[in-house]
Steps between C-alpha positions, in 0.01 A plus 500: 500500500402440133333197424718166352432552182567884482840345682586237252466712199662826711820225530442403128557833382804642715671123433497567120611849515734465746671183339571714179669804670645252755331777799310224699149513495473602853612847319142572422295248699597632849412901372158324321406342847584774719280697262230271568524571878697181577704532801870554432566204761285286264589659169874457546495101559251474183796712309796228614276206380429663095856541550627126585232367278546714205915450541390117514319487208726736230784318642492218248470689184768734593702245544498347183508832341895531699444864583535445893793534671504279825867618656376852419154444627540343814832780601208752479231308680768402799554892562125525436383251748645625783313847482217309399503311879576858590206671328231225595567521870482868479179532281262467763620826652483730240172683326291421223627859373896471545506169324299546234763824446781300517340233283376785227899696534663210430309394225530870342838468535532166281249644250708787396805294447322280323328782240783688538762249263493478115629258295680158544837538778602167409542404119532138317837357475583257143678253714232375684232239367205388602617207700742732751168728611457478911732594819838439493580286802699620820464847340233780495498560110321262256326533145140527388354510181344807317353509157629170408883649594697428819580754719750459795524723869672542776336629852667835608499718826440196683499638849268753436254291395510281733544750783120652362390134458475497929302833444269321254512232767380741752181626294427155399438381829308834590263490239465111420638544210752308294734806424532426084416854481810593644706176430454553106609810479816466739594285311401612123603849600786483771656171460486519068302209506265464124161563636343161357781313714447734820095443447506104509798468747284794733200304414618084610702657823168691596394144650819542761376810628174433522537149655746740832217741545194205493664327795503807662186572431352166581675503852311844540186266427417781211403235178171429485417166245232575285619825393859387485346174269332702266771707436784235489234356213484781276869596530632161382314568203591849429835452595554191213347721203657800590828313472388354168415890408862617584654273284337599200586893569824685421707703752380849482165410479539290820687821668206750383216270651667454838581899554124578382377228750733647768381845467129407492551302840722794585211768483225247602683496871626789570172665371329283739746524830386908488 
């Protein structure tokens, strides 16, 4: 196990960078630790706490920024908690090897839809100011504001995404991971969500999900304090500036950075699980 500073700065790090691509830093803490001959029963638990402290600490910002969507947000993380009870309970009983594959796949898979898009899907709209920029209530469509403009959108193919959202559930709870490497992209790239909106509403319902598979895991008796301390420190603080970051960057430039991060972590595990 790494000492608790190497920890604290370890949570640091994957806080920030996942709270700007909205992937959870679990994403690449859980591949850094198993790298570092941490024991995937240990590393996993470590993962879910970045995750509920990062999502705890970005929260607030992206929140007064209006780009998440809470009736969108917590439809997916419903679906996704119950194959994240699924997935915990299971994750003692499968190899280092098969889940770092299944971790590595999946993240593949949301890296090349992520690289894969050009340009802007959803465009701004004259009729909209300023003041009418967040969700629209009772629906799954809202507003959020690009380049000073407006820009309105409408979640589509609603039962796919949510029907991958248990998948991502599933994964989550096998690799202690908070699933915003799949979530974002479900719902950027499946559901037509704008990727800034998909990235903080993956990023605050993260917490959910991470919160189902830490009870599991601390019935299992699998969370050890000190390590789970340090990291909870450091992620609070990467998790807040990374939020700040996101902000302050447009669209594409959000979508670019998570699909490079996915296909590092991506190559980093599967290279590893051979």
């Amino acid at each position: 196990m790494p000492s608790i500073v190497i920890l604290g700065l370890l949570g640091t790090f994957c806080a920030f960078v996942g709270a700007i691509g909205g992937i959870g830093g679990a994403t690449l803490l859980v591949p850094v630790l198993l790298i570092c001959n941490v024991e995937p029963l240990l590393a996993a638990p470590l993962g879910m706490v970045a995750v509920a402290a990062g999502s705890l600490a970005a929260a607030s910002r992206q929140l007064d920024d209006g780009v998440v969507h809470h009736r969108l947000g917590l439809s997916v993380e419903l679906f996704a908690s119950v194959g994240t009870v699924l997935g915990a309970l299971l994750s003692a009983s499968i190899s280092e090897q098969w889940l770092a594959r299944i971790l590595g796949t999946a993240a593949l898979a949301g890296a090349i839809a992520a690289i894969a898009r050009k340009g802007i899907r959803n465009r701004p709209v004259g009729i909209f100011d300023d003041e009418s920029a967040g969700e629209w209530p009772g629906t799954l469509g809202g507003t959020y504001t690009l380049n000073d403009a407006v820009v309105p959108y409408q979640a589509k193919h609603v039962g796919y995404g949510l029907g991958i959202s248990v998948f991502t559930g599933v994964v989550s709870g096998l690799a202690g991971v908070g699933g915003g490497f799949m979530k974002t992209p479900t719902m950027s790239e499946v559901m037509k969500v704008p990727v800034k909106v998909a990235a903080a509403t993956s990023t605050f319902v993260s917490g959910i999900t991470a919160s189902t598979a830490l009870l599991i895991y601390g019935i299992q008796g699998r969370i050890e304090v000190r390590p789970a301390a340090a990291v909870i420190a450091g992620a609070l603080l990467g998790g807040f500036s990374g939020a700040r970051l996101q902000s302050r960057l447009n669209a594409s430039t959000v979508r670019r950075m998570t699909g490079i991060l996915l296909l590092v972590v991506a190559v980093v595990v599967i290279g590893g699980s051979w």
